[in-house]
C-alpha positions in Angstrom: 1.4 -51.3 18.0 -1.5 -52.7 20.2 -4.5 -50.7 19.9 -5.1 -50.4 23.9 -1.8 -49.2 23.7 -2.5 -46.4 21.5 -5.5 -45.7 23.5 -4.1 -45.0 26.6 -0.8 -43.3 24.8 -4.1 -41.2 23.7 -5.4 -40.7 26.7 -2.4 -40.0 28.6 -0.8 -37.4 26.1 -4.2 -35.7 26.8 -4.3 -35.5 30.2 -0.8 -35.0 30.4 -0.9 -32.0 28.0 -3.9 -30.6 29.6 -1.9 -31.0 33.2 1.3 -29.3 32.1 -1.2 -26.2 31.7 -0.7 -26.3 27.7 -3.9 -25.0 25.7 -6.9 -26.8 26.4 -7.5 -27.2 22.6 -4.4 -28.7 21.8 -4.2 -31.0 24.7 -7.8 -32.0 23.2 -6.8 -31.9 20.0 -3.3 -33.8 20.1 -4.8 -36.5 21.8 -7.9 -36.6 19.6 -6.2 -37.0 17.1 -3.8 -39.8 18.3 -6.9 -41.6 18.8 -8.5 -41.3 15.8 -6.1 -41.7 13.3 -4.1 -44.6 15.2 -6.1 -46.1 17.6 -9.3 -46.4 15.5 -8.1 -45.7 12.1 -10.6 -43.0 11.1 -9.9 -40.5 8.5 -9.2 -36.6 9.4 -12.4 -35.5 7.4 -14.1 -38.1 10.1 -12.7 -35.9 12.7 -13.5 -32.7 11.2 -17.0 -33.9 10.5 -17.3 -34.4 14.2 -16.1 -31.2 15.3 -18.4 -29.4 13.3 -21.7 -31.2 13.8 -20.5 -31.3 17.9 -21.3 -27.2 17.4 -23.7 -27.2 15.0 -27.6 -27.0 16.3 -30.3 -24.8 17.0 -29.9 -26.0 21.1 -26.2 -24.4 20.4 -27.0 -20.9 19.1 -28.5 -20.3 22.5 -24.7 -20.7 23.7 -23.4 -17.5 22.1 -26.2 -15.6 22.6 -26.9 -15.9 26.1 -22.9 -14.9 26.8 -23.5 -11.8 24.4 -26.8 -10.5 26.3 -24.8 -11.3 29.6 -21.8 -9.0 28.5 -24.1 -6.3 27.5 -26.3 -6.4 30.4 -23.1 -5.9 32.6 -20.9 -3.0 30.4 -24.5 -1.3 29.8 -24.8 -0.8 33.3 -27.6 -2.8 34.6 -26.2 -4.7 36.8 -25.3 -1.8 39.2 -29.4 -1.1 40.1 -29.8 -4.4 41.2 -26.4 -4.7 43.3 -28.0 -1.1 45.0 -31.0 -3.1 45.7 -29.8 -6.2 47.6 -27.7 -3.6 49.8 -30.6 -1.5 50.7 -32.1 -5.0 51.4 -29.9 -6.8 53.4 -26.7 -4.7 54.2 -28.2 -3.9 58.3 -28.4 -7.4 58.3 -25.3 -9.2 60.5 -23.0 -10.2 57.5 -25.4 -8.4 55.6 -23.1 -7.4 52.7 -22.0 -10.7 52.5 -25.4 -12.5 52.2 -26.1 -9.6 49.6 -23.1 -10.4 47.6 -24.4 -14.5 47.5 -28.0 -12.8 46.5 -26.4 -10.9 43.9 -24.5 -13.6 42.4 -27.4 -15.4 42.1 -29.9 -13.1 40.6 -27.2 -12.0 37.9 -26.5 -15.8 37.4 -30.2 -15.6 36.5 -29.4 -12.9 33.7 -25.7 -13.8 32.3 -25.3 -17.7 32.7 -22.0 -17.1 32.6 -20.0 -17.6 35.4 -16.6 -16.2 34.3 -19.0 -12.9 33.6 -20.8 -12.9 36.7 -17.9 -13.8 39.3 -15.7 -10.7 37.0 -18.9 -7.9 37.8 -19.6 -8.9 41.3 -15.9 -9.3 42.6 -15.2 -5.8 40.7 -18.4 -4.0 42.4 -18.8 -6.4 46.2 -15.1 -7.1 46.9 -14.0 -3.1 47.6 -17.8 -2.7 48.9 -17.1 -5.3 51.4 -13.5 -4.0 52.5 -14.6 -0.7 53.1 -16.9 -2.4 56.0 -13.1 -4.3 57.1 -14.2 -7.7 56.1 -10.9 -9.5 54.8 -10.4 -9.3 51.0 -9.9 -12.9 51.1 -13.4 -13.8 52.8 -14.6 -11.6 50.6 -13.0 -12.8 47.2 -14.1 -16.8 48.4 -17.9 -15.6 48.8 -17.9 -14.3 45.2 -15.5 -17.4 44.1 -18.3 -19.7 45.7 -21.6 -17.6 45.1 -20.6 -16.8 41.3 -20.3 -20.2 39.9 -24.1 -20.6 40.8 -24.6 -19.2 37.1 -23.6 -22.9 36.2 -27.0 -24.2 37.5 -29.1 -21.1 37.8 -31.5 -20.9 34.4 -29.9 -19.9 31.8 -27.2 -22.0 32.6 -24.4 -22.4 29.9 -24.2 -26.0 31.2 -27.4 -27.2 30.7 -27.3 -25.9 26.9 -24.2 -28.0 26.6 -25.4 -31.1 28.5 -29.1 -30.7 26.7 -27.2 -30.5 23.3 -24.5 -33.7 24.1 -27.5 -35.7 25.7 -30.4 -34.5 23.6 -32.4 -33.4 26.6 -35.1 -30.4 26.4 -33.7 -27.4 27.4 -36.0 -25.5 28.9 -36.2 -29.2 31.1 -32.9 -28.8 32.2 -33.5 -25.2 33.1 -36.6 -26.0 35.2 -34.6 -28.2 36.9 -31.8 -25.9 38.0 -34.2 -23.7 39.8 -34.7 -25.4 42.9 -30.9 -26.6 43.5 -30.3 -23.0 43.2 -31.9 -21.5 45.6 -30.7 -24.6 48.5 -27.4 -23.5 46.8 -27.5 -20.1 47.9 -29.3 -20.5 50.9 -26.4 -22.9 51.7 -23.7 -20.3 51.0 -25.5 -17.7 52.6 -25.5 -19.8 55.7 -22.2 -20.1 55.8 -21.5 -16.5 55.1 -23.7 -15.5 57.8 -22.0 -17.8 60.3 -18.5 -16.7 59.7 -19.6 -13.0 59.5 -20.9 -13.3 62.8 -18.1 -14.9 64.4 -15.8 -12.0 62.5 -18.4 -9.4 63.7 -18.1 -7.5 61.1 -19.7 -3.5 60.9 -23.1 -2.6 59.1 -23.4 0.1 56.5 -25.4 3.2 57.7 -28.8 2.6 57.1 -31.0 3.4 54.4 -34.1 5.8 54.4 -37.2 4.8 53.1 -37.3 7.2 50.2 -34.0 6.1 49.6 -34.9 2.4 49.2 -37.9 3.2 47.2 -35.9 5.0 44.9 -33.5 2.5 44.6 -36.1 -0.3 43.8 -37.9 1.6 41.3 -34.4 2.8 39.4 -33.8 -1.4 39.1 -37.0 -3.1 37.8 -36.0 -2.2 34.2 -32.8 -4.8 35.2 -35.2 -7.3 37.2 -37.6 -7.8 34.6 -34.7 -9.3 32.9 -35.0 -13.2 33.5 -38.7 -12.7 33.4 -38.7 -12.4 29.7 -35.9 -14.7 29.9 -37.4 -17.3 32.0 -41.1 -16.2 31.4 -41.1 -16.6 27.4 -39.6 -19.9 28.2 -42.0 -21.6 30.2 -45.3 -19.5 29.3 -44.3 -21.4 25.8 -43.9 -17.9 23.8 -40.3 -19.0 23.0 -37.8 -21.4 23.0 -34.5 -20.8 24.8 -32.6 -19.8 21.9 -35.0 -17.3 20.7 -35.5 -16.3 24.0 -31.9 -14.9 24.3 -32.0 -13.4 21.4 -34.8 -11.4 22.4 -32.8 -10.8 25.9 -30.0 -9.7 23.7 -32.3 -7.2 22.5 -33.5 -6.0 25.5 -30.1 -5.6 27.0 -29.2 -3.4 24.1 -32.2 -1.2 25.1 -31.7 -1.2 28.9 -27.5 0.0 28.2 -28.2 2.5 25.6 -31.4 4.1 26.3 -32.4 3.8 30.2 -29.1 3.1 32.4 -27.0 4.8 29.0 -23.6 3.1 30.0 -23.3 1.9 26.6 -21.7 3.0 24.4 -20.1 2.3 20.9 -16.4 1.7 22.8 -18.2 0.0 25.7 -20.2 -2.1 23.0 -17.4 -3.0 21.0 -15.6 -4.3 24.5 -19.0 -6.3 25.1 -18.8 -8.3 22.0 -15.0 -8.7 22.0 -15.2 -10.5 25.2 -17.9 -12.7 24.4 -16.1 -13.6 20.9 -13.1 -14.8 22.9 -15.5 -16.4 25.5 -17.5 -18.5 22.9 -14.5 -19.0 20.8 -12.8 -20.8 23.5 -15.8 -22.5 24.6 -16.5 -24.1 20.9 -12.9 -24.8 20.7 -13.4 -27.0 23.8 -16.8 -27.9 22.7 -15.6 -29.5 19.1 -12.7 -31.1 21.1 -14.8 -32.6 23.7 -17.3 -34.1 21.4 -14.6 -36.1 19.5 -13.1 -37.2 23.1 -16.5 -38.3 24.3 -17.0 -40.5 21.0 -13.2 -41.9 21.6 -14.4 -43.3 24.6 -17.7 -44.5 23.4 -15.5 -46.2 20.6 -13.2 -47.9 23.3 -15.9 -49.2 24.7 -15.4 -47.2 28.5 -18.8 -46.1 29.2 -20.2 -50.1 28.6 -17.3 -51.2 30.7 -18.2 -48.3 33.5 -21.9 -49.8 32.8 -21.1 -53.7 33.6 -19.1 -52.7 36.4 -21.6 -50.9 38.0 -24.6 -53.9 37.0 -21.9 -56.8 38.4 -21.3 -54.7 41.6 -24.9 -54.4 42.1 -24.9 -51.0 42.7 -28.1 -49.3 43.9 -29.1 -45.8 41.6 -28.2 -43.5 45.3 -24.9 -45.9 45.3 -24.1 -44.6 42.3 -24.4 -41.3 42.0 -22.5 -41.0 44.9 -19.8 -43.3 43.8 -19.8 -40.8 40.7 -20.5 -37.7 42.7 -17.0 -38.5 44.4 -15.3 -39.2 41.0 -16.7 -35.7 39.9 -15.4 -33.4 42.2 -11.9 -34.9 42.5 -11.0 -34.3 38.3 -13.5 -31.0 38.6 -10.0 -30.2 41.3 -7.9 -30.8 38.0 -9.7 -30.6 34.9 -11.5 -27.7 33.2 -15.3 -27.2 33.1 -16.3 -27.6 30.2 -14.3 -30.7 29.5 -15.2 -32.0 33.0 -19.0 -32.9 30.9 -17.4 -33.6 28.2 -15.5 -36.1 29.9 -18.1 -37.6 32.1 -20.8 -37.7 30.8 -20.0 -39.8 27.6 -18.3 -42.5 30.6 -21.3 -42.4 33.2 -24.3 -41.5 30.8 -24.9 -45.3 29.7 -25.1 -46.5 33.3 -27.6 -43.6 34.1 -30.1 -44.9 31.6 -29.5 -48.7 33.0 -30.2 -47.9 36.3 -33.4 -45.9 35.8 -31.7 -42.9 36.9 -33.5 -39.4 35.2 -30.9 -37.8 32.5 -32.5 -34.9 34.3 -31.7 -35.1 37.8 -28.2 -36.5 36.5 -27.3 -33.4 34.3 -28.0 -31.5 38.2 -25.9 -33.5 39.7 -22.9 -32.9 37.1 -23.4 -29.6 36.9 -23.4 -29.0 40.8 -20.3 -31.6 41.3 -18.0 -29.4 38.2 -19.1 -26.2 40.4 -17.5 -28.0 43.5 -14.6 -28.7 41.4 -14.7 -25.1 39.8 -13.9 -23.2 43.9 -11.6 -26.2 44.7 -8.0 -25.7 44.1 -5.5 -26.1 42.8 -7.6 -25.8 39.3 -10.3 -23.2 40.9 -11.2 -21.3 37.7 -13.3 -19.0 40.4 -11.1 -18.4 42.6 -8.4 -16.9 39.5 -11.2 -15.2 38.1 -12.3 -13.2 41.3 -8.6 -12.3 42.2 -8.0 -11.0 39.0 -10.9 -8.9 38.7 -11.2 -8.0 42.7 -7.4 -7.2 42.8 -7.3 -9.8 45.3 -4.4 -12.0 45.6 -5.5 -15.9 45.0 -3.6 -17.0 47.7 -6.1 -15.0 50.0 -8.2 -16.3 48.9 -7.6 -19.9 48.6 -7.1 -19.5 52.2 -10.9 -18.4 52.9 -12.5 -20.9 50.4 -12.9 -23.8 52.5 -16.3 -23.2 54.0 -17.4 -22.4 51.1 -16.4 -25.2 49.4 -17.7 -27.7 52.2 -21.3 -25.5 51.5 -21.4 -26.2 47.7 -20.8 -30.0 48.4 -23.1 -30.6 51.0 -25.9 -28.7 48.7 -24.0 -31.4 46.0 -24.9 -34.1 48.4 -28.6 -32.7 49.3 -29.6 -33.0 45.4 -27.9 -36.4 44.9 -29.8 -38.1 48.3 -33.3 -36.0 47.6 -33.9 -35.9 43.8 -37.4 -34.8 44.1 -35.6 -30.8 44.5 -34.2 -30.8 41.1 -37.1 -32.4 39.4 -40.4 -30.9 41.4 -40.5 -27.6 38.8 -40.6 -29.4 35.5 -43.4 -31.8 37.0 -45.2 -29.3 38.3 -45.1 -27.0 35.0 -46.2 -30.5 33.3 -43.0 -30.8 31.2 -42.4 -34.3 30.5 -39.3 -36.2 32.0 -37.1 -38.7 29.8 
């Protein structure tokens, strides 16, 4: 048979098996191996090889334990202070308990890095806050949907390890470079929030007194001190990002046993379960991916994406938004994870051509899978807060709109004004590729 037969055979049994909701793996791993073995004649212990050297570096062992000082910074408790906080902050604001829920995702997306995690606490803790003040479960299951997948781009994102590690990109880079987009992210969603709640009117929470705000505050800067030694061993150089989280993992161990004393060896045990079945399926995906993304390189897509691009004449800005396009309509159908595992091996090449920083692209990739990741019908978030909010998905599919039209203009901003993503790691002096 034809080779470029085989190929797309390949390609299509991958998609097809991925589409027909089978096991991400095995769609991965069927089709992988279709190509391989048939289309490019490579031996298994080729394939294997890949696989393991796709998981295996020092950038990597940040991935685990950053998911494992997220689990244990939510079951030990510490995540509750800090909720308390942005209530006593902003709840007498008009859609105040909304805005706080965006603020909350984001300061936790600051701690965890995972969004599965983050969008599971909030929706758990904001959703039945924000029903008891009659906003509509829905509304309030498609501002946690939205707001929670910030941890994708908000330092220590998960994605950036994984794009730093496929690209061999500084990470620490990449997680300068998510600061700024983060913020015009939740400011973004906030705005809509706000606007909504105000049309909805919606009641405030009694207020707060002083004393009670104080006391508040001062019971939560154990928790906020949390992505300063995250963040702060990073870029004062004391650390790099893996051995930064494993000192976070440390500290979370601390703050859950000995000062908020929610943990416990059964709450613990639950801690590290879940982040063994989180990274397990994330490697899985991860060794999968990386054999995909050399498939294509071997097929010769990405060069073919490349000429394309150079015969078309297309400008950098033309470009990315060409590709920003072609981002968030597979982040609809695809997963995460394989969304960058997909597109970056096919677009990377042409980035380089054009003059296009690896930085400001791995941004952009990351904010178009988050548009992808509220957007049904594949809308990880949306599942994720309806399971854990007891909120029915088709609730609130029917709320997510807005916020989905807030994540792509902030998608938009970044692509048309690259200066926001790369400003911080110029101005710490980090060095751009």
């Amino acid at each position: 048979m034809d080779t470029n037969v085989i190929l797309w055979v390949g390609i299509a049994v991958t998609f097809g098996l991925f589409l027909t909701a089978s096991p991400i793996f095995v769609a991965l791993g069927i089709g992988s191996a279709i190509l391989c073995l048939f289309a490019f004649g490579l031996p298994p212990s080729t394939v294997a090889d890949m696989m393991v050297q796709g998981i295996s570096s020092f950038t990597m062992l940040a991935l685990p334990l950053f998911v494992y000082m997220g689990d244990i910074f939510l079951e030990g408790g510490s995540a509750r202070p800090l909720i308390d906080v942005m209530k006593s902050v902003l709840g007498r604001v008009q859609g105040g308990m909304g805005i706080a829920t965006v603020v909350i995702a984001a300061f936790i997306s600051a701690i965890c890095g995972s969004s599965t995690a983050g969008i599971a606490m909030v929706a758990m803790i904001m959703i039945p806050e924000m029903a008891s003040l009659k906003y509509d479960k829905g509304f309030a299951g498609a501002i946690v949907s939205a707001s929670g997948s910030m941890a994708n781009l908000i330092p220590p994102s998960l994605f950036f390890i994984l794009y730093g590690a496929l690209c061999e990109l500084n990470i620490a880079t990449l997680f300068a470079a998510g600061l700024l987009p983060g913020v015009v992210c939740a400011t973004v969603l906030a705005m809509v929030t706000f606007l909504i709640a105000r049309r909805k009117n919606y009641p405030l929470p009694p207020p707060m007194s002083g004393k009670e705000k104080k006391q508040i505050f001062i019971r939560a800067i154990p928790a906020i001190i949390m992505p300063v030694i995250v963040l702060g061993s990073i870029y004062g150089g004391i650390a790099t990002p893996t051995e930064a989280a494993a000192v976070s993992v440390v500290y979370s161990l601390l703050l859950g046993f000995f000062v908020y004393r929610k943990l416990n060896l059964k709450t613990l045990w639950k801690a590290t379960s879940r982040s063994a079945m989180t990274i397990g399926a994330v490697l899985l995906m991860v060794a999968g991916g990386v054999v995909l993304g050399r498939m294509f390189v071997l097929a010769g897509f990405p060069e073919a994406v490349k000429n394309f691009v150079m015969t078309a004449g297309l400008s950098p800005l033309a470009f990315l938004l060409l590709a920003g396009v072609v981002i968030i309509i597979l982040g609809t159908f695809i997963e995460c994870v394989l969304m960058l595992y997909v597109c970056v091996p096919l677009f990377y090449a042409t980035v380089l051509a054009l003059g296009i920083s690896p930085i400001h692209f791995g941004v952009v990739i990351v904010l178009g899978i988050m548009v992808g990741q509220s957007t049904p019908p594949m809308a990880e978030a949306i599942y994720v807060a309806a399971s854990a909010g007891d909120v029915p998905s088709v609730d609130i599919t029917k709320h997510i709109f807005p916020f989905v039209i807030g994540l792509a203009i902030t998608f938009y901003i970044i692509i048309l004004f690259p200066g926001i993503s790369l400003i911080v790691p110029q101005t710490m002096g980090m060095v751009l590729p």
